[in-house]
C-alpha positions in Angstrom: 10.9 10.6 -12.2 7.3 9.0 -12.4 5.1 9.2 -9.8 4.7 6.1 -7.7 0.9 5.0 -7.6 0.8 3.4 -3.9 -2.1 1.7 -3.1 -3.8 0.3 0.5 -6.2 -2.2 0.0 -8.5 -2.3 3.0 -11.6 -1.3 5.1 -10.3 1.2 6.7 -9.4 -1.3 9.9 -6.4 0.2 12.2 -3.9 -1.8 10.1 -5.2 -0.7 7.1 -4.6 3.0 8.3 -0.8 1.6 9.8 -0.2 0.4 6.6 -1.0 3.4 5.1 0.8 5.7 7.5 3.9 3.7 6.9 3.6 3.5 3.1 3.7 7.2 3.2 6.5 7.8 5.2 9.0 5.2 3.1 8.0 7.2 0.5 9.1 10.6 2.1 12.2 8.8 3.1 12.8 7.9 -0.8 12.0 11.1 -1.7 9.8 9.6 -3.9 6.7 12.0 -5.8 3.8 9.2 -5.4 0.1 9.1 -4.8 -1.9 7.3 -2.0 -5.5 5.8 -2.9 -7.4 3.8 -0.4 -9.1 1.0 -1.8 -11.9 0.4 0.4 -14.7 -2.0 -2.1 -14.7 -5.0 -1.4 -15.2 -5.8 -5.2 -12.4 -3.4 -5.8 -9.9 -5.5 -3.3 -10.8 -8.9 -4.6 -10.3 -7.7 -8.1 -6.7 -7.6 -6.9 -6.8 -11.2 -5.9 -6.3 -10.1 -2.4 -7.9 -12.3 0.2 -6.2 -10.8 3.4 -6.4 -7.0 4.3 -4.5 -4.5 4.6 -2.6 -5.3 1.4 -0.4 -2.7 -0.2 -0.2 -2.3 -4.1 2.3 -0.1 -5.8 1.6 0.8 -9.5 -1.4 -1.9 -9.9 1.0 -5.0 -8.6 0.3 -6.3 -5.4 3.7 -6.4 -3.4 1.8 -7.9 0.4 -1.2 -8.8 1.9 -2.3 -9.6 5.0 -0.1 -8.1 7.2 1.8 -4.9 7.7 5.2 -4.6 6.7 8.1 -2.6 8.4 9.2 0.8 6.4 12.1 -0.6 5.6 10.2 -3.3 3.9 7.9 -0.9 2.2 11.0 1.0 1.0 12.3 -2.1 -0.6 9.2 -2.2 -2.0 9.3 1.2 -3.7 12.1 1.2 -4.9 
């Protein structure tokens, strides 16, 4: 199984570190092996074409921005 690259794009605000929390446990729920970066440059985030924070990324594709989706959502999301 390959490891899932999951990535939060964000500051750092408190739904960046939601987002972040949840991405991690949908992944436990999978049962997935995956990574977690934070993605906190600006540069980095735009270089995403993200405009709206917290944004999750899985694997270098952008899957939402702007707000924080439900586990369930972030399991669909995963998988």
């Amino acid at each position: 199984m390959s490891v899932k690259k999951i990535q939060i794009l964000g500051t750092g605000c408190p739904k960046c570190k939601k987002l972040a929390e949840s991405a991690e446990v949908a992944a436990k729920e999978l049962g997935l092996e995956y990574e977690l970066e934070k993605v906190t440059d600006i540069a980095a985030i735009m270089g995403f074409g993200v405009m709206m924070t917290p944004a999750l990324a899985v694997n270098g594709q952008v899957k939402v921005a702007g707000r924080v989706p439900s586990v369930d959502e972030i399991k669909k999301m995963l998988a």
